[in-house]
N, C-alpha and C positions, 0 to 999 in steps of 0.2 A: 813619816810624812802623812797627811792627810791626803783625801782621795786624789782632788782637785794639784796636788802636788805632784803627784803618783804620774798623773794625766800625762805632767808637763815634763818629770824629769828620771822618772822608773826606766830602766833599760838599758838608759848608752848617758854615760857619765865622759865627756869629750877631757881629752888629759891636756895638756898648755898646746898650743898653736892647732889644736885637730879642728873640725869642723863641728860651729855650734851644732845644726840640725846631723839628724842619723844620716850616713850618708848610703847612697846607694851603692851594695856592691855585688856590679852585674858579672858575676862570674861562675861559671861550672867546677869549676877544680880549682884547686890550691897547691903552690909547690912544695919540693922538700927537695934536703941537701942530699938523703942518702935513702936507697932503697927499703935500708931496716927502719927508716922513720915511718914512712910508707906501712910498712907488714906490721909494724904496731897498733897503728889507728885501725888497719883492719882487723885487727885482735880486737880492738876498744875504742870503736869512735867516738866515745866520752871523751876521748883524749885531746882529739884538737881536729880542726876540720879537715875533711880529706875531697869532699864530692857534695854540691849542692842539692844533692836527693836526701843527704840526711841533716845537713844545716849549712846556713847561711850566715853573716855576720847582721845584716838588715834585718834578716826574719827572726835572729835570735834575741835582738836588740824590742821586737814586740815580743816573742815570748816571755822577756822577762820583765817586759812592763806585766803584762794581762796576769801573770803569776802574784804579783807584786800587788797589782788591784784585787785578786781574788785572794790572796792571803795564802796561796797557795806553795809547795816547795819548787815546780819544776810545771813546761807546759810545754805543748809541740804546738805550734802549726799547721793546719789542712787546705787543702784546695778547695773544699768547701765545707759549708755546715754539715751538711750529711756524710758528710768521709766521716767527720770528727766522732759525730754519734755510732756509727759504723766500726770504727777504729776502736773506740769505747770498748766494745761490747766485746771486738774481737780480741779483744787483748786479754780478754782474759776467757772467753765461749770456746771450745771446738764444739765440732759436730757431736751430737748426741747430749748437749747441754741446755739447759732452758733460764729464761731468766722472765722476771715479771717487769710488766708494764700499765701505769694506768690509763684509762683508754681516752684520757681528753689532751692527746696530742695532735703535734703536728703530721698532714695529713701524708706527708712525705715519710716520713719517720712510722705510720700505720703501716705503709705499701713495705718500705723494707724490712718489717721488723713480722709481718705477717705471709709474704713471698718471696721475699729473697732470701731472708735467713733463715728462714723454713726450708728452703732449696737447699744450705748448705748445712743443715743436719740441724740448726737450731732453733729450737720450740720459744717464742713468747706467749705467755701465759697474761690475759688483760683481765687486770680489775676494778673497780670501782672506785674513784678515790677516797667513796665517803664510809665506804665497805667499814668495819670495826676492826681495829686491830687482830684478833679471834681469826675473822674470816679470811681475809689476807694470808693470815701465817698458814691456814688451812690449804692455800695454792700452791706454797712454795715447796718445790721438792729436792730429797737429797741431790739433784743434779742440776738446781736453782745455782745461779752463779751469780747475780745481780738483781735490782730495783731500780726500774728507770723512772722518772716523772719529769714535769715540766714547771720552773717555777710559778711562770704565770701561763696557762695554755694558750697553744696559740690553734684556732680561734676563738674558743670558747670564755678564756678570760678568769679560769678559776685557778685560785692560790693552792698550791701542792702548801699541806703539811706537812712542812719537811723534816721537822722533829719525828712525827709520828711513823712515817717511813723510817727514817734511820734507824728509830728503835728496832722497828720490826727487823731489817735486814743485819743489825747488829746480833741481834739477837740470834740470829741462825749464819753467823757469822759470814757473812757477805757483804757486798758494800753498795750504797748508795750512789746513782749516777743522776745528777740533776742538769738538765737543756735551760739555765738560765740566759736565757738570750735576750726577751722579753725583760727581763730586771737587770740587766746587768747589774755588774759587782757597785752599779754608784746607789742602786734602790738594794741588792738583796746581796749576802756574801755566805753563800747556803753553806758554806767549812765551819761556818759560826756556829748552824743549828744541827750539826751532824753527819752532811752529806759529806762523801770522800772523793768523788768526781764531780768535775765539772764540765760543759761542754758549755761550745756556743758556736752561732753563727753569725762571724763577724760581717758579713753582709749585710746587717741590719745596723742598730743601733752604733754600736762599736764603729763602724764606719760612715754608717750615717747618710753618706753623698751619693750612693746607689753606683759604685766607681769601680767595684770587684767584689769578687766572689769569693770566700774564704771561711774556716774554722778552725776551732780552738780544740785543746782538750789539755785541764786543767788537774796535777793532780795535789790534793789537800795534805798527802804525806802521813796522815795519822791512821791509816788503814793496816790491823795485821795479817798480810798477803799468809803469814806463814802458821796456818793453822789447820794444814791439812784439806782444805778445799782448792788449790789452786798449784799444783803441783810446778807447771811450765813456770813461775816465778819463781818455785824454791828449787828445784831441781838442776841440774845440772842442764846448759845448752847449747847442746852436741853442734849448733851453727856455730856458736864464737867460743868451741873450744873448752867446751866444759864450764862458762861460767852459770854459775847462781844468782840471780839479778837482786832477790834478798839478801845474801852474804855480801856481795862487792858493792852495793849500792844502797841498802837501808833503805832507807822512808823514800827515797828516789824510785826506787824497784820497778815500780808500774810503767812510770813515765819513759824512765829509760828503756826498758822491754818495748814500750810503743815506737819507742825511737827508732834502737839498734834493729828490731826484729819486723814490723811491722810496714814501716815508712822505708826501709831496705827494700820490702820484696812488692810493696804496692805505690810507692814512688807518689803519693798522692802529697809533694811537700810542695808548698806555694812559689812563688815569681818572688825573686827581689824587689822590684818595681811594686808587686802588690801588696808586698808588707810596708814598703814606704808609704801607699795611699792610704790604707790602715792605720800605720799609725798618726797620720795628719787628723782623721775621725779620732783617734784616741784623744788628742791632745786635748781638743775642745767637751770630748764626754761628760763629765762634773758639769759644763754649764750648758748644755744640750739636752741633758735629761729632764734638768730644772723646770727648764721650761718647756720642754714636749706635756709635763706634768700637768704644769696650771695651767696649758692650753685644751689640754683632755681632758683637763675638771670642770672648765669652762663649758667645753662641747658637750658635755656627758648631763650636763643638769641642764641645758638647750635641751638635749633628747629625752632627755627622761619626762619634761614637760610638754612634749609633740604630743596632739591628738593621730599624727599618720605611724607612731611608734608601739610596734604592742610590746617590748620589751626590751631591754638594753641592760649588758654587762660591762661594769667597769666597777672594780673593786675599790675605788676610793668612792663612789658612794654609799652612803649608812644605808640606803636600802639594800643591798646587793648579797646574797650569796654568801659571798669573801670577805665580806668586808673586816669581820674582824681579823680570820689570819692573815689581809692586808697589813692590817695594823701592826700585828705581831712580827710578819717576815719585811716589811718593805717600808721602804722613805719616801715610796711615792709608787703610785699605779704606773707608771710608761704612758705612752700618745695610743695605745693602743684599745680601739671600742668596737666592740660586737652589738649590732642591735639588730631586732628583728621588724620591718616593714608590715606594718598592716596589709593584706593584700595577698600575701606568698611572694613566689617565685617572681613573675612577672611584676607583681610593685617595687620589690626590690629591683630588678633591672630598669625598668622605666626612670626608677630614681637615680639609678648609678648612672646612666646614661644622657640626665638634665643636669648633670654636675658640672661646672666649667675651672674653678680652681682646683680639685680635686682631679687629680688621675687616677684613668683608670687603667690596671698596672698589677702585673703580678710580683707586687715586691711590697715590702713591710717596715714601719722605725726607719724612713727617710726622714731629711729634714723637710719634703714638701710635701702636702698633705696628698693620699691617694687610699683609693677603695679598693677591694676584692668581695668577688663572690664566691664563698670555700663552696658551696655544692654545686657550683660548674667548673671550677677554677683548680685552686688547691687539693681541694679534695675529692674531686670527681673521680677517682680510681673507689672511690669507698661506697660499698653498698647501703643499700636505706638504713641496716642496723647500725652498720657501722657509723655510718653519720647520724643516727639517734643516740648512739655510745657516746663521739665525741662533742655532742650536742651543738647539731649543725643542722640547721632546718630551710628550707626553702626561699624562705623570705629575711634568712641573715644577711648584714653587709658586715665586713669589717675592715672599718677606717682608722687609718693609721694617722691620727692629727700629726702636721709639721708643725713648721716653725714660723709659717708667715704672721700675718696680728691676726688675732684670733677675732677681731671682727668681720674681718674679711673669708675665713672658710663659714663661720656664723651666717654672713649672708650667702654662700655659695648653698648652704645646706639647706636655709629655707627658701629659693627660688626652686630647688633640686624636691624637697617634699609637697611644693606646692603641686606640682605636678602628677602626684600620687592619686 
């Protein structure tokens, strides 16, 4: 099936008289006839559902859409995007492991990946994305477990080479973890150029209506866990009885390890209810993106020919940065534009704040158009480097174009710069 088919019918296949739509089922627990059915699933809750901390019939019905969209073999569920990313890392990090990151991410994803996971033993190592292959592999250390990037950064707006990554972390045999959130699987399907994780936060695009809070974690299945870097996969584990998550489970390994072991002991597994709103945003995704597109191509050569603009990123313009591994990774940029305000800090807020369709709003990839300012906002935990790292300056906005006619945010933006 094509993507747009994927949207509408990936996940829950209804059998004669069951309910067209996924239905919701609100429930904690599941029966059984006999206590030994019981002690099995806790042996292997692969086996069938036992307790909705490890699945759901609702949320498994989106896992296997989003799996299905990203081309991928198996995916979980999180309560948010930042579990997912979190979840990612710890599935396969303990403490005294480090892993690399390039530094034009999200500002959320800077604070735990430089405090928190530093706190619990493990090192992120940040480098440039435009660094040389050479120099890169020069960071990573034998106790290097991962490469994290972002397809499209959020704020910054630049396209991760995600070939060029994947080489690299192939090569010193580790695996690729890509945050395509910003592209979702309808503009970029990063399993295609190499990456072996996927993450997102379905609160954005994927959802679309600003309705819940939730993520993803995707895995592409071509990854070999068993090559002596990653032992907790191939090893025996001593929680469910000695199994080996590469032996009993093959290309599934990671996923299920994030399942049985991780989502067990941090319970970070979503609402029935909010996989159902989830997937009503999936439905529509394929025709959502379309046109989030040609509305931010529209806005983007608006801005680009503003005298109140000193600079503006969005990788579907030929001037930009990105634009050719635009071209190479993606079907289309996302609604999402970074510019910078003539003026600094203060011109930018004076703008944000003459906006009248446009909210102002700390949320991203709605269907209605709205603004942030990452260096009071988003990214305000991050100091002057760090926000020159992730190339965040004072006088950025970043506007998330919706879905209204794009005449109408056109005129909201030039009343809002008149005012500069």
């Amino acid at each position: 099936m094509k993507d747009g088919t994927k949207c509408l019918h990936s996940g829950y296949s209804p059998k004669n008289s069951e309910p067209r739509v996924v239905p919701i089922v609100q429930s904690t627990t599941y029966v059984y006839d006999t206590v030994e059915e019981i002690a099995e699933v806790f042996d292997d809750p692969t086996k069938s559902l036992i307790y909705s901390r490890f699945g759901n019939p609702t949320v498994m019905a989106v896992e296997n859409k989003i799996a299905e969209l990203e081309c991928g073999v198996g995916a979980m569920c999180t309560t948010s995007g930042q579990a997912a990313v979190l979840l990612s890392l710890l599935n396969i990090c303990n403490a005294g492991d480090s892993f690399i990151s390039t530094t034009e991410i999200y500002g959320g994803s800077v604070n735990l990946f430089s405090h928190t996971l530093k706190r619990l033993g493990i090192e992120c190592i940040f480098v440039d994305r435009n660094l040389g292959e050479e120099e890169i592999e020069r960071k990573i250390r034998p106790n290097t477990k991962a490469i994290f990037g972002e397809t499209l950064a959020n704020p910054a707006l630049t396209v991760l080479d995600i070939e060029k990554f994947a080489n690299i972390a192939h090569k010193h045999f580790i695996p690729l973890i890509v945050d395509n959130t910003f592209a979702t699987p309808i503009l970029c399907k990063p399993f295609e150029y190499g990456a072996d994780i996927v993450v997102h936060s379905t609160s954005k695009y994927m959802d679309g209506h600003a309705v819940q809070i939730g993520g993803v974690i995707v895995d592409g299945g071509n990854f070999n866990w068993d090559n002596g870097k990653f032992p907790d996969l191939t090893e025996p584990d001593e929680t469910y009885h000695g199994i080996s998550y590469t032996e009993k489970y093959g290309n599934r390994a990671y996923i299920t390890k994030a399942r049985m072991q991780l989502m067990r002991d941090f319970g970070v597994y979503p609402a029935a209810h909010s996989a159902f709103l989830l997937n009503l945003g999936l439905e529509t995704l394929s025709v959502r993106m379309k046109q989030y597109c040609e509305n931010a191509m529209t806005v983007a050569q608006y801005l680009s020919s503003s005298d109140k603009v000193e600079s503006i990123k969005y990788p579907g313009l030929k001037t930009d940065e990105s634009y050719l591994l635009a071209q190479k990774y993606l079907k289309g940029c996302s609604g999402v534009i970074s510019f910078v305000i003539k003026g600094g800090k203060s011109a930018a807020l004076r703008f944000m704040n003459s906006l009248h369709l446009a909210s102002n709003e700390v949320h991203v990839a709605d269907i209605r158009t709205c603004v942030l300012h990452p260096a009071s906002e988003t990214h305000r935990q991050l100091s002057e480097e760090q926000l020159l790292a992730a190339g965040i300056s004072g006088g950025m906005v970043r506007l998330s174009v919706g879905l209204e006619n794009v005449s109408d945010i056109l005129e909201d933006l030039e009343i809002a710069l008149s005012q500069v």
